[in-house]
C-alpha positions, 0 to 999 in steps of 0.5 A: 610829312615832306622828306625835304633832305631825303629829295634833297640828297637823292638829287645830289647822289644821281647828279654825283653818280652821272659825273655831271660837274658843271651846269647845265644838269642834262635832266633829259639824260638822266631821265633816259639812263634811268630807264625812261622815254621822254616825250615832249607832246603839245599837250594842253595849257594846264598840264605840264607833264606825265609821268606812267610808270607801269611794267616794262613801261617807263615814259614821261611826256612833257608839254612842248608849248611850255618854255623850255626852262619850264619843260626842264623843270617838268621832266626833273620834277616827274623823274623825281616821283620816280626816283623818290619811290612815290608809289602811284604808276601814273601822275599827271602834273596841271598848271591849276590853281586849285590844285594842291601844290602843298601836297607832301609828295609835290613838295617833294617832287619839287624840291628834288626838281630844284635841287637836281637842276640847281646843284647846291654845291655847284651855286656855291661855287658859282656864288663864290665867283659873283655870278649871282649878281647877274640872276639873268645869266646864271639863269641861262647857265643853269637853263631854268627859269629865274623865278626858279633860280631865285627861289633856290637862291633865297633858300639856299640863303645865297643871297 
């Protein structure tokens, strides 16, 4: 069974122990304060990143042909494999439609991604001030994808 909150709050604690305040979350710092290479390679279409998690080494490979929003969302995702201690040293993410999505640790993964790129705290305050009416512009702010960003909205119950 998916721990929704577990990910939830595990996103919360390192954007709160990073001190990051506003949005844009800069996931690629997290990444590399947690230890990790990053890597932004022109890998094929269908796959969106990489995480290897082996011994002294620590990478995670996004694809570089991806939209940038996309390539953010890659990187929180895999960082959330690692932060949720999924135990597999290796897992490679693929745009495919066979694939399974509803997977307990994707959930996961996915929900930590959305949570640590689209702080609830930080959407409230944003809500407050009526910037979701304009799903363009906060989408930039938040530097992630507008599907994305009304997704969490939806969920959040923020609009």
């Amino acid at each position: 069974m998916a721990r929704i909150g577990f990910a939830r709050e595990a996103a919360r604690k390192l954007v709160r122990k990073a001190g990051m305040v506003s949005p844009p979350v800069d996931v690629f710092e997290l990444a590399k304060s947690n230890g990790f290479s990053v890597y932004r390679r022109e890998f094929s279409e269908e796959l969106s990143g990489v995480l290897l998690n082996h011994a002294d080494l620590k990478a995670i490979g996004v694809n570089a042909r991806q939209a940038y929003v996309r390539q953010r969302f890659t990187l929180a995702h895999e960082l959330g494999h690692y932060m949720l201690g999924h135990e597999d040293s290796l897992y490679v993410d693929i745009d495919d439609p066979t694939f399974d999505h509803s997977d307990d640790l994707e959930r996961e993964a996915n929900e930590f991604a959305a949570e640590l790129l689209m702080p609830l705290h930080m959407l409230k305050q944003d809500a407050r001030k009526g910037f979701t009416r304009d799903i363009e512009g906060l989408a930039r702010r938040y530097q992630v994808g507008q599907q994305a960003l009304w997704l969490r909205l939806l969920d959040s119950k923020l609009v």
